[in-house]
N, C-alpha and C positions, 0 to 999 in steps of 0.2 A: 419877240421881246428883247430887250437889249441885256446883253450880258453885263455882270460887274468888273467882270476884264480884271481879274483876280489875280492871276499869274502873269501878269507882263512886266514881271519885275528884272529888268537882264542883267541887273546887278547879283551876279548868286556864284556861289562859291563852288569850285567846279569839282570840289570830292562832294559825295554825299554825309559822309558824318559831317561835313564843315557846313554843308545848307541843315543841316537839322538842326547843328549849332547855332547854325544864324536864326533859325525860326522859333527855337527855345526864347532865346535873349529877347525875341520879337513878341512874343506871347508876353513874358516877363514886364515888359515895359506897356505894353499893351494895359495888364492889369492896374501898374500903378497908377495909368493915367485914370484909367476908369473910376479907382476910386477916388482919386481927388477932385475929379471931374463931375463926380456924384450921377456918373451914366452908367452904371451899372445895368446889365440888363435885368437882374433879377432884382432894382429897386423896389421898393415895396409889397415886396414878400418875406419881412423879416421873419424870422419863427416868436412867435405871443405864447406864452402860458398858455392860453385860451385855446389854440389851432395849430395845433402837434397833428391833428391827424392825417395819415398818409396823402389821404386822396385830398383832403383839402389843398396840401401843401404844393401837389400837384397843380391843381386846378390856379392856385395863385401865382405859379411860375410860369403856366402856358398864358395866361391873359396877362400879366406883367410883360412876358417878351411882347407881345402884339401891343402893349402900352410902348414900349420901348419903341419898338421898330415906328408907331407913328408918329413918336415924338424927336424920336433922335437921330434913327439911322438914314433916316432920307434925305437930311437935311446935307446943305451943301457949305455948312460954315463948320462942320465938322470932319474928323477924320474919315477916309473912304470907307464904302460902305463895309462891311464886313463879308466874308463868303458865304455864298448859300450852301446851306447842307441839306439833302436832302434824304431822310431817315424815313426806309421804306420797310417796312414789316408786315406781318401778317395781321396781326391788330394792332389797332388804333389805341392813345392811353384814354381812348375813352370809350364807353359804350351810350349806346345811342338807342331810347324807348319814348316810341309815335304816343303822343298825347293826340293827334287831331289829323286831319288833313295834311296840313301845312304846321305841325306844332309839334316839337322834340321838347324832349329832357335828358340832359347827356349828363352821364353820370362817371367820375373817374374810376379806371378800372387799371390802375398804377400794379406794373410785372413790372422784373428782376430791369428790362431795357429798359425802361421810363425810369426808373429807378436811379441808375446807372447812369442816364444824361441829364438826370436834374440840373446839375452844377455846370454845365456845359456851358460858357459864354463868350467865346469867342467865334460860333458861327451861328447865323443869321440859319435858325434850323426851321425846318418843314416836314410834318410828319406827314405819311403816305399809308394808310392800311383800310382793313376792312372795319368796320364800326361792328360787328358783329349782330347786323338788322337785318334782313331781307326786306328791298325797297324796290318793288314789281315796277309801281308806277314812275311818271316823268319829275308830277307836280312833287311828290314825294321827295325824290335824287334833289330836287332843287332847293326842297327846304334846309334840307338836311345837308347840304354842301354849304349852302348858306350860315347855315347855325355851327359847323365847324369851324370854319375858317376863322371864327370869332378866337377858337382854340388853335392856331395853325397847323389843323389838322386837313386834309385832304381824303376825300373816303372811295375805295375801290368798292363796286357793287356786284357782290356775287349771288346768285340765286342760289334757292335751297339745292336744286339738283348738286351743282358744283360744290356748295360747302361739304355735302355729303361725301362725293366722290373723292374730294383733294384732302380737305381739312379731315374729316372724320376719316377715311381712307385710306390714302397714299401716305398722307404727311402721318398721323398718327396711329393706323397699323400697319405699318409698312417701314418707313424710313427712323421714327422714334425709337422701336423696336429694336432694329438692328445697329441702329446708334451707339443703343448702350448695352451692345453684345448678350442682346437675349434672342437675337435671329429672326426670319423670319414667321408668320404665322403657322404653326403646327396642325392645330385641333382639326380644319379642314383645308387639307391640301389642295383638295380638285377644285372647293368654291373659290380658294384663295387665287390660286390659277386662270379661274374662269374670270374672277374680277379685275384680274390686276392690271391687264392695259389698258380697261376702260377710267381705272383708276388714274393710272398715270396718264392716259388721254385726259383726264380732267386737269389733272398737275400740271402739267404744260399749257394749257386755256389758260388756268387760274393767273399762270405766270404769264402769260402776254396780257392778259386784262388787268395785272401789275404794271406791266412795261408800258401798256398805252397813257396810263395815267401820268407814270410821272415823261413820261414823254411829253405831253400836253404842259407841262407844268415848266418842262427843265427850260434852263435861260446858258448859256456860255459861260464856264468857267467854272458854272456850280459840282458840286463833289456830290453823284450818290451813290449814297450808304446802304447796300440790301444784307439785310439780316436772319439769320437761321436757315434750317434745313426744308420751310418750306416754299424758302426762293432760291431752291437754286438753280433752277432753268432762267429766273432774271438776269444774269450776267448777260447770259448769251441774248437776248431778247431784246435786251439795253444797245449791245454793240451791233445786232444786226440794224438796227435804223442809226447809230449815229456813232461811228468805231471812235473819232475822237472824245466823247464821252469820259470822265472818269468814272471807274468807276470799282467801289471796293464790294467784299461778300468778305461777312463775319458769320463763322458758326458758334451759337452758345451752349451748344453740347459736344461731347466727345467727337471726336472723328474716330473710328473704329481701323484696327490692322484692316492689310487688302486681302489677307483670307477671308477676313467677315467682310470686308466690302464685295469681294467679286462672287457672291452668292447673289447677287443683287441682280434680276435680268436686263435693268436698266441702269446698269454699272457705267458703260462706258459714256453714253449719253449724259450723264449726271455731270460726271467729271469733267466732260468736254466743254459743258453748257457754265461748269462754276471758273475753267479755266480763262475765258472768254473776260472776267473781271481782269483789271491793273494788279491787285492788291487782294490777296485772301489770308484773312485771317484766325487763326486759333485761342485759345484760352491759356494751351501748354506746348511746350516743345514737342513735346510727342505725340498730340495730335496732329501737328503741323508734319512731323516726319511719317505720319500713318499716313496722312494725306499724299504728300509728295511719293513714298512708297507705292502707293496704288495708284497713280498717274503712272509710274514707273512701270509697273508689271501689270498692267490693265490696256494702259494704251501704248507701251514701248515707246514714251515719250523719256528724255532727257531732265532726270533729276541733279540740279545743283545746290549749293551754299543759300543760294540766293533764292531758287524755288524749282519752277519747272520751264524746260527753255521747248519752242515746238516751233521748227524752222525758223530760227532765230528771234521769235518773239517770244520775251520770259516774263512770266507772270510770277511776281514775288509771293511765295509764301511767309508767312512769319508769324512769331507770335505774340502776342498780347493781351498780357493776364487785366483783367476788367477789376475794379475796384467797386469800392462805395462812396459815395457822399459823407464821411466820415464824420467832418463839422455838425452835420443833422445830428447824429449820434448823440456826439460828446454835449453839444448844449440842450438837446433835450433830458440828457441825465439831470442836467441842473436845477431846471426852471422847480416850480413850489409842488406842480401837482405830481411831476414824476415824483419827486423827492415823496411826496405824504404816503404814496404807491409803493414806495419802496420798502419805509418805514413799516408799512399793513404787512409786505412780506416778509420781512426778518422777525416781526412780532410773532407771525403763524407760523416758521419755522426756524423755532428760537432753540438753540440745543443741536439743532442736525444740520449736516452740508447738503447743500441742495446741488445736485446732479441736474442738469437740463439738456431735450435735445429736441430741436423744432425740425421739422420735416414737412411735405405734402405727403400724406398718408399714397404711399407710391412703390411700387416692386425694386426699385433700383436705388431707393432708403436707407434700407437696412434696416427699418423699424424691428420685424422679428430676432434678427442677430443679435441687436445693442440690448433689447431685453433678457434674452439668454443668458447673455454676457453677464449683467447685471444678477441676476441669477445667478448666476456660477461665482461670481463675486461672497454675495451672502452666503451663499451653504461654504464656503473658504473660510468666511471672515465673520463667523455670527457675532463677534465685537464691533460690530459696523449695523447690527441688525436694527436697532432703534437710532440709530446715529446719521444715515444718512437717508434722502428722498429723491425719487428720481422724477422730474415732471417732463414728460410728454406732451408737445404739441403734434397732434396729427390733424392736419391740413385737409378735411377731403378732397379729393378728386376724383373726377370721371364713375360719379356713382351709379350710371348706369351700366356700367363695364362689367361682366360677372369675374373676371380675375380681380377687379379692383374690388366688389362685394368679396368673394374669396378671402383678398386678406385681411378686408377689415374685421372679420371675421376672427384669423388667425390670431391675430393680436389681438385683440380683445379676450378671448380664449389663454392666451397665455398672461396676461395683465391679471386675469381674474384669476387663474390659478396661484401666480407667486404672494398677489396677496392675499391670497387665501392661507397661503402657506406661510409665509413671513410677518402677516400683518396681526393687530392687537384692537380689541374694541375702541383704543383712542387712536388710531395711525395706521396706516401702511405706506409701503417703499413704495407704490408706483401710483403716481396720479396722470391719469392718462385721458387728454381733452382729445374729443373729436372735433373739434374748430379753430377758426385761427382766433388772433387777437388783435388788438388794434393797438396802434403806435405806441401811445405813450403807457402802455402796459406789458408791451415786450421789448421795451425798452427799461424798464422797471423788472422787469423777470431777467432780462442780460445781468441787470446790474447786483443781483445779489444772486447770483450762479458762483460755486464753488469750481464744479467742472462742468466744462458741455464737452458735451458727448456726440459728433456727427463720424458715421459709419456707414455711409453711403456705399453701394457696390458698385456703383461708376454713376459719376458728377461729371459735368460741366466745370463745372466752379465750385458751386455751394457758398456764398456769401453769406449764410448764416454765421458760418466761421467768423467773416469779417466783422459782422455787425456786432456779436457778441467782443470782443478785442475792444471793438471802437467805445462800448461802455463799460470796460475793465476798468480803467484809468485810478481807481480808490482799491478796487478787490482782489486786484491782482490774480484773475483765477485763472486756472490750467485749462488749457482746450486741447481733446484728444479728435484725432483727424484722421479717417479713412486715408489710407497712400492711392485709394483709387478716386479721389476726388480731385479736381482740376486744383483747389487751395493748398492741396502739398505740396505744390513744388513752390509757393510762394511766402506759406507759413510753418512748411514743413521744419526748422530750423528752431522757433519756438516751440510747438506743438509736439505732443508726445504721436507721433505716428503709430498707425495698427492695421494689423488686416482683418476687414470684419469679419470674412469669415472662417475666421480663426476664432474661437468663445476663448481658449483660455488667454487667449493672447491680450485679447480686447480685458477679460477682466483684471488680469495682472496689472495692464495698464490704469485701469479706476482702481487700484489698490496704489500704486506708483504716485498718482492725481492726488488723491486724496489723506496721504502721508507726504507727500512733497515739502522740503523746508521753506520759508519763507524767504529768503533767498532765492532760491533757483526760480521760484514764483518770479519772484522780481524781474531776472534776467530772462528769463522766457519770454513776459508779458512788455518789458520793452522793445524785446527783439521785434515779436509781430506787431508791435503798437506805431512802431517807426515805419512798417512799412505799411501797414494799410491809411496810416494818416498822408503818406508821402505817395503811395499810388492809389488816387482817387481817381475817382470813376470822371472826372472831368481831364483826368491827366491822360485815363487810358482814350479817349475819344479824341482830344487833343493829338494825341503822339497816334492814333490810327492815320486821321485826316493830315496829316505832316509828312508821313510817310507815304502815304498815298500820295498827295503832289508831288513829294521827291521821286517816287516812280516813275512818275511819266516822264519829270524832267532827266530820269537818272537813264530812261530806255531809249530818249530822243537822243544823248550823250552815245550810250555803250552799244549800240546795233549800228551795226557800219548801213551805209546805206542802203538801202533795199535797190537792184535792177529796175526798170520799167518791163511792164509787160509789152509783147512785142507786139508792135501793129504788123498784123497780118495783111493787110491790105497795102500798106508799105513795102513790104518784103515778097508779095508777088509781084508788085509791081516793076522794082527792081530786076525781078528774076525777067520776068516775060523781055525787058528791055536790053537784058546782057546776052551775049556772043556765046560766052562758054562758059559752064558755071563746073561748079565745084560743091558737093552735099558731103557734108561729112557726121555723121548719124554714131552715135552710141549704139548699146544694145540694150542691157539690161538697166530697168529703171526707165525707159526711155522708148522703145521701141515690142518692151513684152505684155504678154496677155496676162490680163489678172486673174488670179487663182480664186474663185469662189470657196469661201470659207468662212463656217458663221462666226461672229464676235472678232475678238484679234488674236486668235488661239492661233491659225496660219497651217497650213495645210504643209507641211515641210516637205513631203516629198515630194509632189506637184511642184511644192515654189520652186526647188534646187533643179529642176528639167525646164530651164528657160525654152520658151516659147513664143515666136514671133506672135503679136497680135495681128488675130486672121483679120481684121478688117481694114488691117495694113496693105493686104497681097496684091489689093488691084491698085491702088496708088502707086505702090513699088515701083509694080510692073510697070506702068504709063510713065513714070520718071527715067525708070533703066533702059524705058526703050527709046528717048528721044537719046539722038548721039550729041547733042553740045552739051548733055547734063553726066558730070560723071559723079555716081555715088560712093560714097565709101563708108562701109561699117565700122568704126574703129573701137574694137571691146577688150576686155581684161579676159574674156574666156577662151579657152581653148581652139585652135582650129577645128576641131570636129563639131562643136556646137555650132559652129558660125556655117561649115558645111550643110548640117542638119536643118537648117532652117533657112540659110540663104542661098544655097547653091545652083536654085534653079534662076536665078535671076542672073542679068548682064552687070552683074556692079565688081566694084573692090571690095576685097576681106583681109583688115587687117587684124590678124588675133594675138594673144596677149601684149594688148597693149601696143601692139604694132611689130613685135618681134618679128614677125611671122604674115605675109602677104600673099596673097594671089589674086588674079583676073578669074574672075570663075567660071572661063572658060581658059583656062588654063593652070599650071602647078602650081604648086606652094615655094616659096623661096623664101630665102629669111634677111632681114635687115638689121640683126642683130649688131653692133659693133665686131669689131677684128680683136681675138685676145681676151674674149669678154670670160673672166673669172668664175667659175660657179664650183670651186671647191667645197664651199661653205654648205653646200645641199643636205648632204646624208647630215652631219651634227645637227641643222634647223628641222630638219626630217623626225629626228630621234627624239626633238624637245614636241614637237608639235603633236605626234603618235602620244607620249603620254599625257599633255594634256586633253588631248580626245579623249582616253581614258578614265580623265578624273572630271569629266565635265559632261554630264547628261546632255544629248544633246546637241551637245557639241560637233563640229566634223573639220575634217581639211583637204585639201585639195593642192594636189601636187600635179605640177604644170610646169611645161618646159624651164622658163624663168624666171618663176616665183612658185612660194608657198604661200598658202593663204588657209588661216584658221579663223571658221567663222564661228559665233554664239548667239547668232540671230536667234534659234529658236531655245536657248537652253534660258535657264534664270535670269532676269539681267543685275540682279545684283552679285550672285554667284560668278556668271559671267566676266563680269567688270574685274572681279578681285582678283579670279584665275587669269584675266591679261593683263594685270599688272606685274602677277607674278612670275607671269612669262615674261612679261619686257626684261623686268628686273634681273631674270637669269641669262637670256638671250643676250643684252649687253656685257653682263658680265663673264661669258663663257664664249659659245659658239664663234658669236660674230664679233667679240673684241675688238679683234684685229683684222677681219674683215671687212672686204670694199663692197658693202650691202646698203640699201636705203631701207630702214622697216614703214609702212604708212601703214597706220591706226584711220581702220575705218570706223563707220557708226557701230558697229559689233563684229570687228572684224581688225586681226592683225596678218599685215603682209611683209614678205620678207622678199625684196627682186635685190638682181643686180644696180650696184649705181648705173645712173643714168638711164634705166630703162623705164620713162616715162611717155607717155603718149605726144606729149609736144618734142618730147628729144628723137622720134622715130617719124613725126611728121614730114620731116624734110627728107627724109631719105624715099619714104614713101609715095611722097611728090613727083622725087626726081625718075621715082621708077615705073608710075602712070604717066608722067608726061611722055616716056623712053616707049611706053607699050602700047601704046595708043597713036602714037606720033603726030602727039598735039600741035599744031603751029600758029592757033589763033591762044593770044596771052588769054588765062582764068582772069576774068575781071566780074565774077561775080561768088563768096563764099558760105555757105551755111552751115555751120556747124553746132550741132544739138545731142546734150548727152546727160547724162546724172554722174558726171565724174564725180572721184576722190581730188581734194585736194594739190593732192601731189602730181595728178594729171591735167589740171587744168592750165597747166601750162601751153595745152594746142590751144585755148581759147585766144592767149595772146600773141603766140604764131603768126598771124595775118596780120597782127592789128599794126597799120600806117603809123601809126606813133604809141609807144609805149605807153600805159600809165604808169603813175607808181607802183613799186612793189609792196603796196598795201598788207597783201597774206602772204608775205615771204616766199612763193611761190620761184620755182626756176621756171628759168628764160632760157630761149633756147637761140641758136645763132640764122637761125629763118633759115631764108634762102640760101644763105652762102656756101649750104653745104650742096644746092642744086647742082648734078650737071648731067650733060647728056650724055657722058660716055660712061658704059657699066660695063664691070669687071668683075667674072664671077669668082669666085673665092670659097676657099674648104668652110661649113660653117663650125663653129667652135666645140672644141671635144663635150660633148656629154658625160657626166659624172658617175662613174659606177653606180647600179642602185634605180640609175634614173631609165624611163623607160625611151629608147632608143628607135627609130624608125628604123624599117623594115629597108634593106637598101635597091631595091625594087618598089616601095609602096610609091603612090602618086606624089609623098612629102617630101621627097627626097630629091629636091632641086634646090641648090645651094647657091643660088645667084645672091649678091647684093651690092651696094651701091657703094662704088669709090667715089670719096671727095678728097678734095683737094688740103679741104683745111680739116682737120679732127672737129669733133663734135664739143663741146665745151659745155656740161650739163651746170647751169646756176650760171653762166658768162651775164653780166649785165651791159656787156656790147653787143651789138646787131646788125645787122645791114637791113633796111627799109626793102620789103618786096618790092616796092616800089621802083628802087633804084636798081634792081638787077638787070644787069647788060645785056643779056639776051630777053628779057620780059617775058620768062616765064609766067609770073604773075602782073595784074595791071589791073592793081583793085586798090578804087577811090573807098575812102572812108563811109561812106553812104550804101554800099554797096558789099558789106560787110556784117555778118547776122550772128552772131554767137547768142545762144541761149542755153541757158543750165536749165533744170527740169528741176523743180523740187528745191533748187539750194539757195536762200538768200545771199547767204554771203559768198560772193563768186568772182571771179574775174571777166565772167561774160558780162557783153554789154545788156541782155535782154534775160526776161526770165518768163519760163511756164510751167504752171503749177503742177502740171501731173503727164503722165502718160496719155491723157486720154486726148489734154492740150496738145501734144506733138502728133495723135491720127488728125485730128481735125483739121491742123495747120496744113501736116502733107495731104490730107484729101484734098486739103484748097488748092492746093499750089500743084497737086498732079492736075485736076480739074484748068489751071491755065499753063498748064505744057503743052509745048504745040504737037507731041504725040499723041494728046487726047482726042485731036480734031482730027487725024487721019483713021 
């Protein structure tokens, strides 16, 4: 189907606050036109006296948009078409009951989200959920897709097995639960146990039988929208068939800390599966920072500003508190019937303030507390006993649940007691409905409310708050607000804030309410009235999908360009056809065996004992042993590791970082610089020993030429703080005034001498296999593969025929000029009291290294071209040139592969066409 080619706009302003600015102005003018234009999409569904009721209102705004759409937006004498949104949820706003065969009656069944995008008209929307039917048969699915689409609704068809498993299961004992920090199921651990990954086997179906639908449906360019905690395997399901996709996840409940998330056996899957969206969104800041938190310490992924970054693709967290349809409110207070409604109730409670607090009769409430509260209020203030009423809406829900029997129980229980105990044969304080009510009579209950009363022990939002505000506008009344409700931090400013459960706190506060002056009423009921009229639930949808496109455009901007994966079949090819090649191989990250270890807890002591992977050993071999191939390890770690694991093979080992060399069938010698400075040792030594100290976990590792403190396995956010506040001291103390390079790794701070980088020891190490070998056919063929640091990747541009730019500030080293063939052995450089010193008999104790002509020049952005070297040591065309990073997008190598197990596969191939394989 043809796309609406939505974003081909190339005129856009290249900060991102400046394209949001432009899209604001663009909505803004957008509307004017609409109304002069009399194209509004929600044309005739104005609100009548007569049809106030929820679901009516509903039902009139989804067959208005489908009026619209076929009378306006397809047309070609009008403005382009507008963007498809496509709003994918668990239910549908409507529900769907089989009169016949082929015969439906869909009835609206209008939640907090249909709520919420009423007002929504600047995208061309499509709803996607389940209808909440079981439809076994063909002829059935057909009718009934039919009869939606009249609503632009779209329906997912799940069988009873699945609703049971996913919806009744997973999503609501399981992920609900722990949502809003009540944990996981208690009562029976082993059945809980026993169900739950058939459970969650159902949650992941449920969510591809999501994906496929609106896969079926999606066109180019459109935005979709998946919602709540029981899609969030959709991200991932969405991107694995179409990764250019947009696509955002909004949660409408809490996000919980990663202590209560990583309880969760399918913790890390979850998160992996919601990271996979462009855009994830929150209700509050601190559910977005719980979130980003438990990517952080779950999956040792990279938390930023911006959200979570995972090999250089960042998926923006953020928040975005959800409104109401405000307008709805305020003119339904108006119309004659609310108004007569209102009138019935000031008459019946003429004399006393009315207290109100609507709820779904629900464990995470607070229904029991606020009545307590209230209670404890009266026996304080029996001046208040006949003067005020408290009216209770409880909402049922899920009454066949025995916690939820349990509490309706409870409260009712205490309902009857207080007024038992406070009430009089004409009155009592607490009128407590087990039902909800209908529009325009909790609209008429907002409106003559003294104080409402919401004390939830953890919300999402709670837009009861809102609603009630939006019909204050005459009564000016005080709303007191749980802090654990997602509406504090947006109306917390008006609102008398409380913790519910806290009794005396909560009633102090209904003492505060309801002696309040008429003033401060005022100034409160402005404050929150200016923001929920100005953040409307068509603003929070609008500014979700606005940011969402600026994502995409903002991550095609700020992610340097991704390498190509390397053709393997290129790069053998090359090999089988060159003279005399040259392998230059990493270690760690690149050439090790993985540590079996469940979840990403990480085996620490296994991981620190690198280990070649065994299924490397025959490839090695078959490559070491052809003589026009010469290999070289070249790693950060010690000589003795690289003995330990490569010694039996015919290659070069060059260890940290290249300081340090041998033929391994011969001694160690060092290539270190002449002169090279290491006073600075024992003081970085004495900083690094106490931070091991103060850092679980933590360790360091003291090595000829550097120190290096790692916090892979400690906290990473404790981690993080402790190497700042090592940097912070390091520069200002130890190494001031020393000639040191620090390189900050992914969880790790390194302290070497300058200049000892892997590309600045490249050439020296060249010059002294060419010497040992006594090469005389020029290297015209190079591979080189590794998971370097940054500060190392400068052997990647070593070879390379012609510069790039110096994109990552990276030094450059002066190539070949420092090649030559005469070597001169030399003292190597004193070792630092403290430091541990070879044995002057051990096998290390051969101090040869390579004189050049010219000094080494670490960072020089002059060079001499291999190319052009007068003797042709090297005689390597561009073509014939293979650098590939392992794991890091943002590189200076020309090629990239993704993992460890990419670089066995690649040397299996390429031992497999060495012509040592065929003897």
């Amino acid at each position: 189907m043809p796309g609406n080619k939505y974003n081909e706009d190339s005129k856009v302003p290249n900060t991102r606050v400046g394209r949001l600015l432009r899209e604001r102005e663009l909505r803004r003018n957008n509307r004017v036109h609409s109304f002069l234009d009399g194209n509004d999409v929600n044309r005739g569904i104005e609100i009548a006296d007569h049809d106030l009721s929820n679901n009516s209102y509903v039902e009139r705004y989804l067959e208005g948009a489908v009026q619209a759409l076929s009378e306006g937006w397809e047309r070609h004498d009008v403005r382009p078409t507008k963007q498809r949104l496509l709003v994918v949820a668990n239910r549908l706003p409507v529900s769907a009951i089989r009169r016949g065969e082929d015969s439906w009656s869909l009835e609206i069944s209008a939640g907090g989200l249909v709520s919420a995008l009423l007002g929504v008209k600047e995208f061309e929307a499509r709803w996607i959920g389940w209808a909440g039917v079981n439809v076994p048969d063909e002829a059935g699915q057909r009718s009934l897709t039919k009869a939606l689409a009249e609503k632009r609704c779209i329906p997912v068809f799940l069988d009873e097995e699945i609703v049971h498993q996913y919806y009744n299961g997973y999503c609501n004992n399981i992920l609900w639960p722990l949502f809003h920090y009540l944990g996981l199921p208690q009562e029976d651990r082993l059945a809980t146990t026993r169900s739950f990954q058939s459970q969650f086997t159902a949650y992941k179906k449920a969510n591809q039988m999501f994906a496929d639908v609106v896969n079926k449906h999606y066109e180019d360019g459109d935005v979709v929208w998946c919602h709540d905690y029981h899609l969030m395997f959709l991200p991932k399901c969405l991107k694995d068939c179409n990764s250019k996709m947009k696509v955002g996840w909004f949660l409408h409940t809490p996000f919980p800390s990663s202590e209560i998330h990583r309880t969760l056996p399918s913790r890390s899957e979850l998160l992996r599966a919601v990271l996979a969206a462009d855009l994830v969104g929150f209700h509050t800041y601190d559910y977005a920072r719980h979130f980003v938190s438990a990517c952080t310490r779950i999956l040792g992924l990279e938390g930023t500003p911006e959200g979570v970054e995972d090999q250089g693709r960042l998926t923006r967290v953020a928040a975005f508190p959800i409104g109401i349809d405000s307008e709805r409110f305020i003119h339904a207070v108006e119309v004659d019937h609310v108004q007569r409604r209102i009138k019935e109730l000031k008459e019946r409670f003429a004399g006393r303030k009315v207290m109100l607090g609507v709820d779904r009769l629900d464990m995470i409430k607070g229904i029991p507390q606020k009545i307590l509260a209230f209670e404890k209020f009266l026996e304080e203030n029996p001046q208040w006993h006949d003067k005020v009423v408290l009216l209770q809406i409880a909402v049922p829900t899920r009454t066949d649940v025995p916690e939820y029997q349990k509490l309706t129980s409870q409260v009712h229980e205490i309902v009857g007691r207080i007024n038992g105990r406070f009430g009089t044969l004409t009155a009592v304080p607490i009128h407590h409905l087990d039902r909800s009510l209908d529009f325009h009579d909790l609209c008429a209950l907002y409106s003559v409310t003294d104080v409402a009363l919401v004390t939830s022990l953890r919300d999402g939002m709670n837009l009861v708050s809102y609603e009630f505000v939006a019909c204050q506008d005459s009564k000016k009344g005080v709303l007191i607000l749980s802090e654990f409700a997602g509406a504090a931090q947006s109306l917390g400013a008006g609102a008398l804030l409380v913790n519910p459960w806290n009794i005396t706190e909560v009633a102090a506060a209904i003492g505060q309410a309801l002696n309040m002056p008429a003033d401060e009423r005022e100034k409160r009921h402005r404050h929150n009235f200016e923001h929920v009229t100005t953040h409307t639930a068509q603003q929070w949808a609008e500014f979700f999908v606005s940011e969402l496109n600026d994502t995409v455009i903002e991550a095609q901007q700020r992610i340097r360009k991704v390498p190509p994966q390397i053709v393997i079949s290129d790069a053998i090819r090359r090999y089988q056809e060159s003279k005399n090649r040259l392998l230059i191989l990493g270690f760690s990250g690149t050439l090790t065996a993985p540590v079996d270890s469940p979840g990403r807890r990480g085996d620490q002591i296994k991981e620190m004992e690198l280990k070649l992977h065994p299924d490397l050993k025959g490839p090695l071999s078959m490559l070491c042993n052809d003589p026009n191939t010469t290999i070289v390890v070249l790693s950060g770690s010690p000589r003795t590791v690289l003995d330990d694991n490569f010694g039996d093979y015919n290659m070069w080992l060059a260890a940290e970082n290249g300081m340090f060399l041998r033929c391994t069938r011969g001694a160690w010698m060092t290539t270190m610089p002449e002169h090279l400075n290491m006073d600075w040792v024992d003081s970085v030594k004495h900083v690094f020993e106490y931070f091991t100290e103060r850092t679980p976990r933590s360790h360091f590792e003291h090595r000829e030429t550097s120190l290096v403190w790692s916090y892979k396995y400690s906290d990473v956010e404790f981690g993080r703080l402790q190497a700042r506040d090592m940097l912070q001291h390091l520069w200002t103390g130890p190494i001031s005034n020393s000639s040191v390079d620090v390189v900050q790794g992914g969880r790790s701070v390194e302290v070497r001498a300058v200049g000892v980088t892997k590309g600045a020891a490249i050439d020296r190490i060249l010059g002294e296999i060419v010497h040992g070998k006594s090469i005389g056919t020029p290297i015209d063929y190079v591979l080189c593969i590794g998971h370097f640091l940054g500060k190392d990747e400068d052997v990647y541009t070593f070879f390379e025929p012609e510069l790039p730019p110096d994109s990552l500030g990276l030094s450059r080293t002066k190539g070949t000029e420092a090649i030559k063939l005469s070597v001169d052995k030399r003292v190597a450089p004193k070792i630092p009291s403290g430091r541990t010193s070879p044995k002057p008999h051990s096998k290390y104790h051969h101090n040869h290294f390579i004189s050049s002509d010219k000094k080494l020049t670490s960072g020089s952005s002059k060079r001499v071209s291999p190319e052009s070297t007068s003797w042709n040591v090297l005689d390597l065309k561009k073509e014939n040139y293979f650098s590939c990073a392992v794991g890091r997008t943002r590189t200076n190598a020309r090629y990239l592969l993704n993992s460890p197990d990419d670089v066995i596969a690649f040397l299996k191939e390429l031992a497999k066409a060495s012509p040592s394989s065929s003897n």
